[in-house]
N, C-alpha and C positions, 0 to 999 in steps of 0.2 A: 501143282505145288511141289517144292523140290522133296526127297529123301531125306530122311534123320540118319545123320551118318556116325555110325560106331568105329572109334578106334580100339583095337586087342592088341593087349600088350602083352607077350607071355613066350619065355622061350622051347618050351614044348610045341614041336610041328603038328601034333598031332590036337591039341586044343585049339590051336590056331584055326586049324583045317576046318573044325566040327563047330565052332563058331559061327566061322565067318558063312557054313553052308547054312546052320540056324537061323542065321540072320538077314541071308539073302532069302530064304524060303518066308520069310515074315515082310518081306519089300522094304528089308532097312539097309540101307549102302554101307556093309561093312569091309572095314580096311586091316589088316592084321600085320604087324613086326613082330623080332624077336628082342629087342633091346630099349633100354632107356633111353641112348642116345636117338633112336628113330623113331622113338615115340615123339622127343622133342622138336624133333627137323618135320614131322609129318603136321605137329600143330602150330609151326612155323608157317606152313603152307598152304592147310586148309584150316575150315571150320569145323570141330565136331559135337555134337552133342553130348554126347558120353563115352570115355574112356575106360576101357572094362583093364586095369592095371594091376599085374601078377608083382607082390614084392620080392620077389629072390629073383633078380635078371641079374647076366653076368653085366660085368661093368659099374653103372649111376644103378643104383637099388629102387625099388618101388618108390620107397616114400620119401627119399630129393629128388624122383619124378614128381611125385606127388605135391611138395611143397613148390616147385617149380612151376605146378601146371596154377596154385591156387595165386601165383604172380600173374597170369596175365588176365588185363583188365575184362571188365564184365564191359558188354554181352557176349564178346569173345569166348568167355572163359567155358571149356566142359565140365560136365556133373560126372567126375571119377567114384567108379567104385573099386574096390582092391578086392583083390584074390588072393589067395593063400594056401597050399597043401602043408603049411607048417605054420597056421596062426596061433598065436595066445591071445590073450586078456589082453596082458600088457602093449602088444604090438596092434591089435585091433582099437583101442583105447587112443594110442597113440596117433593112428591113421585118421580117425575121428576128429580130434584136435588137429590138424592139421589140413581138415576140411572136407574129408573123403565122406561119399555119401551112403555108400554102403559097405559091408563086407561080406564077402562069399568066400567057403571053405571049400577044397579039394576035396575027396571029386565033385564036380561042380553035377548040381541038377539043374538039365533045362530046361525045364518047365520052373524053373528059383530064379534062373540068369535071365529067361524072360521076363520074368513079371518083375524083377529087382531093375533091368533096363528099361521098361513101359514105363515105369513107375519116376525112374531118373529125368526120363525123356521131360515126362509131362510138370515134373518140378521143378526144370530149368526154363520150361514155358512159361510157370507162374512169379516167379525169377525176375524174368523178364518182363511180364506182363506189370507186377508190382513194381519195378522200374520205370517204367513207361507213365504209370498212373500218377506217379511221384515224382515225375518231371512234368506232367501236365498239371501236379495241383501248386506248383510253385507258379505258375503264370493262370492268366486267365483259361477256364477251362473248358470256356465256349465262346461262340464270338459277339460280342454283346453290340445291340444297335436293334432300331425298331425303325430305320428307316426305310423306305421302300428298296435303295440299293442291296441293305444289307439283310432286308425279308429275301430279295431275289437268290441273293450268295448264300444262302443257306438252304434257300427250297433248292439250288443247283446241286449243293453239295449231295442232300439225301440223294437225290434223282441219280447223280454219277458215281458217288464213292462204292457204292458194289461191283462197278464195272472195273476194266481191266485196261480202259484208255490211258493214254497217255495225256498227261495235263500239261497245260502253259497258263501261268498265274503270272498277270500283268499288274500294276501298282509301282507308284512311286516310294522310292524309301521311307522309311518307319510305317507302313500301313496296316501290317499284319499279315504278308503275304505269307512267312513261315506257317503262322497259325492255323490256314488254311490248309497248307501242305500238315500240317501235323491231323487237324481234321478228317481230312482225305484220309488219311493212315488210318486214325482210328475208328472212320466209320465203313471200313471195307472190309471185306473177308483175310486181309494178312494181315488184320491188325494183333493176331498173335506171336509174327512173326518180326525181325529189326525195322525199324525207319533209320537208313542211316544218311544224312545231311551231308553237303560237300559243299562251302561255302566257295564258289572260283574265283571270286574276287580277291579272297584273302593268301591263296597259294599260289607262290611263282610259277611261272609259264614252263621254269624248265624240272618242275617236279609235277603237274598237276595230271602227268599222264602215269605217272608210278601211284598217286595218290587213290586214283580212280582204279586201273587196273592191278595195281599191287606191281613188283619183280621177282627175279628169280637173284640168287646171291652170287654175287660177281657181274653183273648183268651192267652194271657203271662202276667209276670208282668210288663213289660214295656209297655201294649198295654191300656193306655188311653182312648183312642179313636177308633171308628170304621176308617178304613184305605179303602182304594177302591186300588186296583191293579194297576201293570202297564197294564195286560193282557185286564183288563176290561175295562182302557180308549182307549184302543187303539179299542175297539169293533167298527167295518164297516172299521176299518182303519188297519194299519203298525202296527207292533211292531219288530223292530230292538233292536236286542240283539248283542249288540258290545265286542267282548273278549270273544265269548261262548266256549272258551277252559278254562276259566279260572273257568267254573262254577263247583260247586260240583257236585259228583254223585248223590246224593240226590235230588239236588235239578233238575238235570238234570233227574230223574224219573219221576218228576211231572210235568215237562215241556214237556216230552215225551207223556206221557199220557192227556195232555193237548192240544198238536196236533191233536193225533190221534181223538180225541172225539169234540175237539172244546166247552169243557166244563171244567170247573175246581172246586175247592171248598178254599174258602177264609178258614184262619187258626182260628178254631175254630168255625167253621161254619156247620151247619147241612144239608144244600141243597147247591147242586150246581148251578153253574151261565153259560148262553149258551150264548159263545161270537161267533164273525164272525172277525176273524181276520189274517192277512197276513203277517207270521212269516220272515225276512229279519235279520239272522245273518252274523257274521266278525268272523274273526281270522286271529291271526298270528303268529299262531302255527300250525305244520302239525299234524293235527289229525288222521290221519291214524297213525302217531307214539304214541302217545296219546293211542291212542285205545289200542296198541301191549303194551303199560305201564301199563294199566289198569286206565289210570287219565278221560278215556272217554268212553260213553258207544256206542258202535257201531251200534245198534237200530237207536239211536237218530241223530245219525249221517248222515244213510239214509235218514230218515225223511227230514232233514235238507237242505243237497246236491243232490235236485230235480233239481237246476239248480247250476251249478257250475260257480261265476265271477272269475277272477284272473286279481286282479291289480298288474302290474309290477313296480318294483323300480324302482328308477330314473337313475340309472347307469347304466339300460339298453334300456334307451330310450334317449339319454343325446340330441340326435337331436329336442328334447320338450323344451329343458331348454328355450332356447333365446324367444319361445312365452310364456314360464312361466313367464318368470322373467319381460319381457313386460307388461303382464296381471299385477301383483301383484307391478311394477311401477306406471299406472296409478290409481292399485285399492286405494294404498297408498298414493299417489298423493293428489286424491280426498277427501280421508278421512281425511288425517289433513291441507286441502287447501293448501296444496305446489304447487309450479309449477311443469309443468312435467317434467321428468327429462329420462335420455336414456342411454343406457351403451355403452362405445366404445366397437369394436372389439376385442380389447384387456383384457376389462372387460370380456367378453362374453367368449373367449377363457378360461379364468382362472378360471369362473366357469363351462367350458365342461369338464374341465382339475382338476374338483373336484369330490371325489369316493360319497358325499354324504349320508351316513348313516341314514342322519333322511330323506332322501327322501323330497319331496314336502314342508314336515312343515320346515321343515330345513330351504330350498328355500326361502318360504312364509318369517321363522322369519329372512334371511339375510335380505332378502328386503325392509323390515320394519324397521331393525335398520337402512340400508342406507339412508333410507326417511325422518327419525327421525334427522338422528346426519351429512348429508352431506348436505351443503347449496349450492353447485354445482347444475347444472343443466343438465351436461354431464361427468358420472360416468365414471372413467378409474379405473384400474386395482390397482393403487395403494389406492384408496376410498374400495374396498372390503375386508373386516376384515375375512379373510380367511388366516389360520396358514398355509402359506409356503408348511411346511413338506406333511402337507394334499392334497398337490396341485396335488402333485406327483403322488402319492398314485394310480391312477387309470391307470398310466403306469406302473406300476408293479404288475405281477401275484403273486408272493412270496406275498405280501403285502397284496393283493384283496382275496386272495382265502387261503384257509386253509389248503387244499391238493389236491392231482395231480386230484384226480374227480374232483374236484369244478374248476380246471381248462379247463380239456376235458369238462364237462357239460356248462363251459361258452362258448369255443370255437365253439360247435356245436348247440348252443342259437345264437348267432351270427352270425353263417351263414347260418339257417336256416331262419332266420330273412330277414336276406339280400336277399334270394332266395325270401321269401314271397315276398316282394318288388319290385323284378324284375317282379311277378307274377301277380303285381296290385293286392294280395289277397287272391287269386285264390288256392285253397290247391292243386285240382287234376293239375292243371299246373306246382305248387313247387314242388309236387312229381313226377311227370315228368323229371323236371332238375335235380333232386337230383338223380333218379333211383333207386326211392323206390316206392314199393307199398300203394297206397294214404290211406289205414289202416293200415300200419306200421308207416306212417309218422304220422296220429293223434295219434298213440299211443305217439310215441317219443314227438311230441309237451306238452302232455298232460304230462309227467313226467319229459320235461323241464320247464313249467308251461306256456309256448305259449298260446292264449286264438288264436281260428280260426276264422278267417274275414267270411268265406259263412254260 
């Protein structure tokens, strides 16, 4: 896992010196300047933890360092503590308000500057961690479904999220492929550290290589500023790349090459930067057809699909809807203080009896206009703003499928399915009843996009 890196801000050589050798004898990467302005350009460029920051620097002073540093966004932001060989009341009071997390007086004890930095270290963790928590309790905060797909995708998850593979998470949009990669985050050992997301669908082609790797300043003409990567904040943590079908070949070379070495170079930049990071991609697009297009490079692809998830639609687990639509009942409930409210039977029905296209988010955003615009408390069938025609739709194969395979491949998704079930799970059992050999059956599962329970 990567180093907790201390920046020293102080213009004495000689605190500098006896820091930065403190802190390397403790295995912490410390970096030492002698000015405000370098303090600013150094966390322009990197990530730090904690900022050990002396007020009296010639030039920008401690604390419009200090207010400077409390602008940039969290988790980015470090946990500053101020130094002072000429503090008061008034000036430490001040630093306080102004966000600083400790003060330490000249001459400094090291054995105080340690345990005041251990101490900073481990409270930007929890920081972070209570961030993390609080963006999982705003959405659902586990993956809810009692079908046998989604018992599989969750026994996968336990069995993989400690590991250190590399994931590929397959699923058509709105399925909850995110949630999965957010899962993975938080059931693995970096879950103390960033998960940070790269959606490549949504950044143009000719930024999405500054976005990932970060640049250097002057590096283009639009490059103002030194920029820091997605690659590098995620360093000891995640980095989820969402839509990586959507990415260029280009920029898919560098990313490939970025794997393999766990090293990359910001654009316009002369040395490279050694991350420790745990690559967790999506798609929902079949890349293996990709590949045979040429819109994908099949190297990276590998690299990629170490471990292979497949979240299934909704249409084919439609036995999950009634604890979906429960779960996102009360989740909405709660969130804009309604009472709780429950679907008849008849509600229930008319959503099994829906084909579902957006999957999940679909679900999620009926349920939320129901919360919103129905003052009932017990939802019937006629409250669900669901077009008729669509009701249908998933009794009919002409309608569902596009031709006679996509019929035969759902007919045999389906009773394969049902076999798993009778099986408790069990593959070599289903291929038992089925009268197939138990590696012909994973092959078929695997190109009906089945995910296996053992």
């Amino acid at each position: 896992m990567k180093q907790q890196r201390i920046l020293i801000v102080d213009d004495e050589p000689g605190i500098r010196q006896s820091l930065t050798g403190v802190f390397s004898d403790e295995g912490l990467d410390a970096t030492a300047v002698e000015s405000g302005e370098e303090c600013l350009e150094a966390l322009a460029g990197a990530l730090y933890e904690v900022v050990l920051l002396d007020i009296w620097l010639p030039g920008i002073d401690g604390l419009e360092v200090l207010d400077r540093i409390q602008q940039i966004p969290a988790p980015d932001r470090p946990v500053v503590v101020m130094i002072s060989g000429h503090g008061t009341i008034e000036t430490a009071v001040r630093a306080t308000k102004l966000g600083a997390y400790d003060f330490l007086e000249k001459p400094l004890s090291i054995d105080r500057v340690l345990m005041v930095v251990k101490h900073a270290i481990e409270h930007r963790r929890l920081l972070i961690q209570n961030e993390q928590l609080r963006e999982t309790a705003s959405g659902p905060a586990q993956i809810v479904g009692d079908s046998v797909p989604m018992k599989a995708l969750r026994q996968q998850l336990t069995l993989m999220a400690s590991t250190n593979g590399r994931v590929l998470i397959y699923g058509e949009s709105g399925t909850g492929k995110e949630l999965v990669a957010h899962a993975l985050h938080a059931l693995s050992p970096r879950a103390a550290n960033p998960l940070v997301e790269v959606n490549c669908a949504a950044i143009p082609e000719d930024m999405i290589e500054s976005e990932l790797f970060g640049h250097m300043k002057g590096s283009f003409t639009a490059a103002h500023d030194r920029k820091i990567g997605k690659f590098q904040k995620a360093d000891g943590g995640t980095l989820f790349l969402d839509e990586v079908g959507d990415m260029s070949l280009r920029t898919q070379a560098k990313v490939l090459r970025s794997l393999e070495e766990q090293r990359f170079e910001p654009l316009g930049a002369q040395e490279s930067i050694q991350v420790d990071v745990r690559v967790v991609a999506a798609t929902n697009k079949n890349l293996e057809e990709e590949i045979e297009k040429g819109n994908f490079r099949e190297d990276l692809f590998y690299r990629l699909n170490v471990i292979p998830f497949y979240v299934p639609p909704l249409r084919e687990r439609k036995e999950d809807i009634p604890v979906l639509a429960a779960w996102f009942l009360d989740e909405f409930a709660r969130g804009y203080g309604r009472k709780p409210k429950e679907l008849t039977p008849q509600a229930l029905q008319l959503l099994q009896e829906h084909h579902w296209p957006g999957n999940v988010r679909e679900l999620k955003n009926l349920i939320e206009r129901i919360v919103i615009l129905s003052p009932q408390t017990r939802i019937d069938a006629r409250h669900i703003p669901l077009q008729p025609a669509r009701k249908a739709t998933g009794d009919k194969p002409a309608e569902r499928y596009g031709s006679l395979q996509d019929v035969r491949e759902a007919a045999e998704r389906e009773y394969i399915q049902k076999k798993l079930e009778e099986a408790g799970g069990n593959v070599s059992r289903t291929a038992e009843l089925l009268g197939l050999e138990r590696s012909n059956l994973y092959r078929k599962m695997r190109a009906l996009g089945i995910a296996p329970r053992e």
